[in-house]
N, C-alpha and C positions, 0 to 999 in steps of 0.2 A: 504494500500500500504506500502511496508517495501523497506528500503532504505538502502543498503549497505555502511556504509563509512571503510574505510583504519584506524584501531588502531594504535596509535601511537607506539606499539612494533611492529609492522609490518615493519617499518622505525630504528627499533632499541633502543626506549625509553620508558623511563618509568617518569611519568609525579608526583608528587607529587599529591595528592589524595584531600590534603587540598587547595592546592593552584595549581590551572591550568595551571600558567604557569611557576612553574620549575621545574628543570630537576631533578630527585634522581637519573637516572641510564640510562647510557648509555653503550648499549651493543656493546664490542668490534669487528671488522670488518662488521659491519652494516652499512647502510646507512647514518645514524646520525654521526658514531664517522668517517666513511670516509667524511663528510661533516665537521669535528671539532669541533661537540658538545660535550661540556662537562658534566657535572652532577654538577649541581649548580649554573649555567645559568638559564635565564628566557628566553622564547618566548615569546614575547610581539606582531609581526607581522608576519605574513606569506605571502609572494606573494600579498604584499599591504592591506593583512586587519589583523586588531586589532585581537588578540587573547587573550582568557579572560578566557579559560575551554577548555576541551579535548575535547567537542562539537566545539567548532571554529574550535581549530585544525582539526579532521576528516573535518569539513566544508570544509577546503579550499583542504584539503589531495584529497579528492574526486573531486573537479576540477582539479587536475592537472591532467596532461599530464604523460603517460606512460615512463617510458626512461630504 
């Protein structure tokens, strides 16, 4: 069974590859920099759970709600 999650450039970011949760690059008029992410920031939580890797992220990306 294969499971579709939502990559984090898909929302406008680009995730540091060593470390899962900061930000190297946020692309300009995307979802992230219209949310006020910046590049050098960490995500540490998403919609109430811990985020530790771009797997978490996609995790929780993939619950959310359409908007």
């Amino acid at each position: 069974m294969l499971w579709r999650y939502p990559l984090p450039q898909n929302i406008g970011l680009e995730m540091d590859r060593s470390d899962g949760t900061l930000i190297s690059r946020v692309t300009a008029a995307s979802p992230a920099a219209e949310a006020g992410l910046t590049a050098g920031e960490r995500i540490e939580m998403m919609d109430g759970q811990a985020v530790t890797s771009i797997a978490d992220m996609q995790w929780v990306l993939h619950g959310a709600p359409d908007t």
